[in-house]
N, C-alpha and C positions, 0 to 999 in steps of 0.2 A: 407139650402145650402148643394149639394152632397159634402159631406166627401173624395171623391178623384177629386173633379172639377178645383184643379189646376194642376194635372198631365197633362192633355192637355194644359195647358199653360205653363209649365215650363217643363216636359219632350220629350215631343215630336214636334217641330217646322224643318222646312226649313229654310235652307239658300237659298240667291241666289247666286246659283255656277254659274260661269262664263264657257263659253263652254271651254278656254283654260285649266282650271282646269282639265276637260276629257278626252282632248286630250292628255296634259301632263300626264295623269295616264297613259290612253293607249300606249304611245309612251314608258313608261317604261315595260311595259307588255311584246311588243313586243322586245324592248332591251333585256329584260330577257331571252324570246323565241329562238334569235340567237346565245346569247352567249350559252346558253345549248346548240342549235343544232348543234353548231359547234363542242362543245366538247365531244357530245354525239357520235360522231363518233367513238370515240376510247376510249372503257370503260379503268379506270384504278383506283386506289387506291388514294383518293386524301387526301393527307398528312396534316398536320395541319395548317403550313404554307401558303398551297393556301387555304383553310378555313377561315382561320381567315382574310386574306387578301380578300378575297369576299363577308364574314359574315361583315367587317369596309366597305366595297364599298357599301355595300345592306343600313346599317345605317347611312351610309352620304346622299344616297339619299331620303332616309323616312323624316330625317332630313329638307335638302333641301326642300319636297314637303311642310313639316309646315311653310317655309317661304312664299311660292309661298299662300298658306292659308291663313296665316297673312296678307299680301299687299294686298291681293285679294277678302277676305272677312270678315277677323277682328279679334285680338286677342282672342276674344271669341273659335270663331274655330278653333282655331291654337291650345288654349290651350285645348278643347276635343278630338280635334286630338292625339295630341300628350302622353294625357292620356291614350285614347283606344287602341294607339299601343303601351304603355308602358305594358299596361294590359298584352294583347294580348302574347306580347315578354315573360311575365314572365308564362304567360299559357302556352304558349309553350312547356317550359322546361319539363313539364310533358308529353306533349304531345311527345318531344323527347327520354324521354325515355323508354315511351311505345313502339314506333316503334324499337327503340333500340331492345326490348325484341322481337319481332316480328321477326327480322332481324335473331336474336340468337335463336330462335323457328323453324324457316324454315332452316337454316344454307343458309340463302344468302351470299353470295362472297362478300368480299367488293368492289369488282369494279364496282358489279349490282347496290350497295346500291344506288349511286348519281343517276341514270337512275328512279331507282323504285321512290326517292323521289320526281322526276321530276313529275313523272306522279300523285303523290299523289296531290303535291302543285296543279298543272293544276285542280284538281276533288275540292279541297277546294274551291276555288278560285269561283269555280261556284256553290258548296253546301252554303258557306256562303252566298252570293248575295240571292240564296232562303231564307235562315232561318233568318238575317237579314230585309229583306219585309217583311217577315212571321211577325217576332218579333214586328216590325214597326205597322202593322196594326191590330195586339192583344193590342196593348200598344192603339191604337186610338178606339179602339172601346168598349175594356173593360178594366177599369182605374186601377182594382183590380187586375187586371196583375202583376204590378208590384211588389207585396208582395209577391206573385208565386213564379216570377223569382228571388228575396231575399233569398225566402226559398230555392231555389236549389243552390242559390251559397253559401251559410249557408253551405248546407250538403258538399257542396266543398270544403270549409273552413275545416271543421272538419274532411275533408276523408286525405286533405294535414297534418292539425297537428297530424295526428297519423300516418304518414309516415314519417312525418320531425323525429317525437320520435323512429323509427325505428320499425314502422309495415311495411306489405307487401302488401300494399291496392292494388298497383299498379300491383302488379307480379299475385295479386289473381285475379282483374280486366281481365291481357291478360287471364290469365290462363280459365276465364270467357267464355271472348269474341272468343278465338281463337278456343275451342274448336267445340259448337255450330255454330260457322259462318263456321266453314269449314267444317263440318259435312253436314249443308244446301247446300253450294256451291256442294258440290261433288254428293250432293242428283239431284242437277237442271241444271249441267251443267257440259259437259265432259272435266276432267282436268286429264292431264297426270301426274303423280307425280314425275316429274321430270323437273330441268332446261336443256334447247334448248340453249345454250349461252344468248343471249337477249332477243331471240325471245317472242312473244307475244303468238303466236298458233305453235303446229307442227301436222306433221301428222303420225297416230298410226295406223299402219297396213290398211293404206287406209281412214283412218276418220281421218277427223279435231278435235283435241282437244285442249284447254288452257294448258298454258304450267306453272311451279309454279310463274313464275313470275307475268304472269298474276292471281294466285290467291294471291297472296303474296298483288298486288297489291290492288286486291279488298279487302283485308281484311287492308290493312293502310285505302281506304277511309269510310270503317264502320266503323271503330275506330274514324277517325274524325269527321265524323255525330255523334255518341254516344260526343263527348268531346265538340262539336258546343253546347251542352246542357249546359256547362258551360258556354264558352267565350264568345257567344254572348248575352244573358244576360247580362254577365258582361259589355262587351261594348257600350250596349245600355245604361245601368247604367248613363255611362261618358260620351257618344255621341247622342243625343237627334236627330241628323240630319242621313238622310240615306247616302248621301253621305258620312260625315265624318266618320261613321262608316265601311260603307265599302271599302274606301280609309285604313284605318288605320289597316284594317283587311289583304288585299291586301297587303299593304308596310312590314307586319310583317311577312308573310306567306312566302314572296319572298324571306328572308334572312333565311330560315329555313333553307333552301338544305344546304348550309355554314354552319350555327348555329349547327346544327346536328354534325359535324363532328368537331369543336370544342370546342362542349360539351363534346363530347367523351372522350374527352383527360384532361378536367379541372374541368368534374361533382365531382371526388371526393375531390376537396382542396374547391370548395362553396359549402359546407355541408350546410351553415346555408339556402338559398334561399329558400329553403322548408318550412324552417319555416319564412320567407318573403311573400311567397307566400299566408301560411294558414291565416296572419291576412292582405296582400292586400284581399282576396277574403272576409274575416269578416267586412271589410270593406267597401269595396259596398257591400255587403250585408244589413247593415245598411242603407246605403244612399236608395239603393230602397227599402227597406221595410218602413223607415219615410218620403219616398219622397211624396207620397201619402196623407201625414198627414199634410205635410204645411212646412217641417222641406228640404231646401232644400240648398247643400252645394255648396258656389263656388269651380269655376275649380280650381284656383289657390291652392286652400288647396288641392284638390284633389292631384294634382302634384307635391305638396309638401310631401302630404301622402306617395303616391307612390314613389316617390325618394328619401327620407330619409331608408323607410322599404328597399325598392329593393338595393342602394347600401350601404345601414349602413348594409345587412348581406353580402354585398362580403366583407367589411374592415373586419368583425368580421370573416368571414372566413379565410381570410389570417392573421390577427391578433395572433389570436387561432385558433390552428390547434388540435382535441381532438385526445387523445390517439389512442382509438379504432375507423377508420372508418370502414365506412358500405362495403360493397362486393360491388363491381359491377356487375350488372346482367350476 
């Protein structure tokens, strides 16, 4: 008997999704689409308050779409759904505060900020859909995959606990990334080093050139292909279906542009989530690296996992509040 021959039967299956299930995703998409475009008219500083009140409107309906899940195709799916966007939500957080740094690296404006995230979420939204298939059809055709993608979310595990202890994984990562990708960009494409208000291009003594917004931007969606190397492993871990992985990935990504800005404001009082983070990601990492082996966990525990870790460190961070926090970037 192959040694990984039940990952295909236990990792990777279809549901039958119902077409209304797609339509309902898409019909939130394009919700999402107007209410930006309307507001995109008139950049401006968006306070904490419309934040948190868009970031609660974006979680009600993620929410929402687990039930439309549940009735429509079975608790089952309800409960990896709702895993993978739990995951996702808590990936995130790093991923917010990379771009954070990014923002403070370029000295973007805060009224460009909501604008540039728009355009990032848009560029995710169609890089995950690839690397999700991608992931799907490594996981069906070679079964040892998924020890792979354990071991990289291990190394993710272990880059989060030495940031939650107060390393600089994160600042030495942009400091990485930000250098060489802009160095390439200015090598291959003409960019004006300067913001045009919004603009995307302007024009420099007669020649069209990119203007920093538009590199600003290209450099959030390298960043999140480089960090897709995390999450969607992770996701697949807890969502064996394509669909519900990429639903779950969608519905968490949509509440960024909010979540972003009021993180901003609350990143320093959940010190502990970091270290939430580094044993959710220790933790699938486990499940796919034994998943292979015959060793395979239900959802329910999974969701317990992840809800007791993710809000046992918000209580522990407002609980205890430690003497010395860390700097904000």
């Amino acid at each position: 008997m192959n040694l990984f021959s039940s990952l295909n039967q236990a990792s990777v299956h279809d549901y039958h999704v119902p077409l209304f299930l797609y339509l309902a995703m898409l019909a939130v998409l394009a919700f999402y689409a107007v209410i930006e475009f309307r507001h995109s008219k008139h950049d401006h500083v968006i306070k904490f308050k419309e934040a948190l009140k868009w970031s609660l409107i974006y979680i009600f309906i993620s929410l929402a779409f687990s039930v439309l899940i549940f009735f429509l195709i079975g608790k089952q799916a309800a409960g990896e759904y709702l895993a993978a966007w739990g995951i996702e939500k808590a990936l995130s957080l790093d991923n917010l505060f990379l771009i954070g740094l990014i923002f403070a690296g370029f000295n973007v404006k805060p009224e460009y900020q909501r604008r540039m995230l728009n355009y990032g979420i848009a560029g995710a939204i169609i890089f995950r859909l690839i690397f999700i298939l991608a992931g799907f059809e490594l996981l069906r055709r070679f079964e040892w995959i998924s020890v792979v993608f354990g071991l990289i979310l291990l190394r993710a595990s272990w880059k989060a606990y030495k940031e939650a202890r107060g390393g600089h994984d994160i600042e030495e990562e942009f400091e990485a990334l930000e250098g060489p990708i802009f160095r390439l960009m200015n090598k291959v494409l003409p960019i004006y080093p300067k913001f045009d208000g919004h603009k995307l291009t302007t024009k420099v003594n007669g020649k069209r050139m990119l203007t920093m917004m538009a590199a600003v931007i290209i450099v959030i969606e390298f960043t999140d292909v480089i960090l897709a190397v995390d999450s969607v492993p992770a996701v697949l871990a807890v969502s064996p279906d394509r669909f519900i992985a990429y639903s779950s990935n969608v519905f968490a990504l949509l509440g960024l542009r909010a979540l972003f800005f009021v993180y901003e404001a609350v990143a320093d009082k959940f010190w502990a989530i970091n270290w939430a983070l580094s044993a959710i990601l220790g933790w699938i990492s486990f499940k796919m690296i034994t998943g292979p082996f015959g060793l395979h966990i239900p959802i329910l525990i999974n969701l317990g996992v992840l809800f007791v870790l993710f809000f046992g460190s918000m209580i522990i961070s407002i609980v205890w509040q430690p003497k010395h926090k860390k700097a904000k970037a």
